[in-house]
N, C-alpha and C positions, 0 to 999 in steps of 0.2 A: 459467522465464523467466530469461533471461542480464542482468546489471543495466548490462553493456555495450553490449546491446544495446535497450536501453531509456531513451526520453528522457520527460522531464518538464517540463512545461509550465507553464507558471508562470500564476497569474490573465489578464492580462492576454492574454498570447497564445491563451486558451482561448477569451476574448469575441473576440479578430480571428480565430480560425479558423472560431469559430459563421457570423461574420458573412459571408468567404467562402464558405462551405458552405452556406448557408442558401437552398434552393429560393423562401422566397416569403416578403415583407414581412411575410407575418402570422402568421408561428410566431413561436411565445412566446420569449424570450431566456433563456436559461439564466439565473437566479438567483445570488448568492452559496453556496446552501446547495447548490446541482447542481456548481458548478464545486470548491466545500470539497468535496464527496466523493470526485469522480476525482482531487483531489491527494490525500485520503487513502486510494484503492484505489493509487494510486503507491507509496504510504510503506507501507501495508500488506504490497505483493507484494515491497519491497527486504524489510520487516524478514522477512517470511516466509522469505526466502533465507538472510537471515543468520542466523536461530533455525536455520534444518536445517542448515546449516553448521555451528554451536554443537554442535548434538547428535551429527553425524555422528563431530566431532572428541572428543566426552565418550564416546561409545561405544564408542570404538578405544583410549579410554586404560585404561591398565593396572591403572589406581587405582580399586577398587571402590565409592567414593563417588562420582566422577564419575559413573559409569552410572546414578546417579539421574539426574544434570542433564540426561539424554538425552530425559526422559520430560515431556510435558506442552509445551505453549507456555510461550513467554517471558511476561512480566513486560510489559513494551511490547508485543507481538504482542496480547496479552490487554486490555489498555485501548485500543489502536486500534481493535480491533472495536467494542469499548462504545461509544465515541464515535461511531463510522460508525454503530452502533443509536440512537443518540441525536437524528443528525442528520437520519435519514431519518421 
C-alpha cells in the first residue's frame, strides 16, 4: 500500500459515510470500538510501511550490527497489533 495513495478518515466523517451508505434504517451504527479499529488498521498499514522501509535501509547497510535491526517488527508495529487484540 502506497501511504500517498491512502486517505484516512477521521471519527466523524466515518459516522457521515456509514450514514450515506447505509441501505436501510435498521442496521446497527458502527460503534466507537468499530470505527477505533479502521483508524487503527490505518495507522497499523502506514507503521507497517514504515517498519519494512526501516529494515530494507538496515539491510543494505554496511555495518554488521544493523542487520540485526532488519529482523523482527518494530517496537510500535508490535503494540498496535496488541491494542487492535485488545479492542476486538
Amino acid at each position: 500500500m502506497n501511504a500517498e495513495s491512502t486517505y484516512s478518515y477521521s471519527y466523524d466523517e466515518l459516522q457521515d459515510k456509514w450514514q450515506e451508505n447505509s441501505p436501510n434504517f435498521n442496521e446497527i451504527k458502527p460503534n466507537k470500538i468499530q470505527c477505533a479499529l479502521t483508524l487503527l488498521d490505518q495507522i497499523i498499514d502506514k507503521e507497517k510501511q514504515n517498519d519494512d522501509d526501516y529494515k530494507k535501509q538496515m539491510a543494505a547497510s554496511p555495518n554488521i550490527k544493523d542487520w540485526e535491526k532488519s529482523i523482527g517488527e518494530s517496537w510500535t508495529l508490535f503494540h498496535l497489533k496488541r491494542l487492535k487484540e485488545l479492542l476486538k
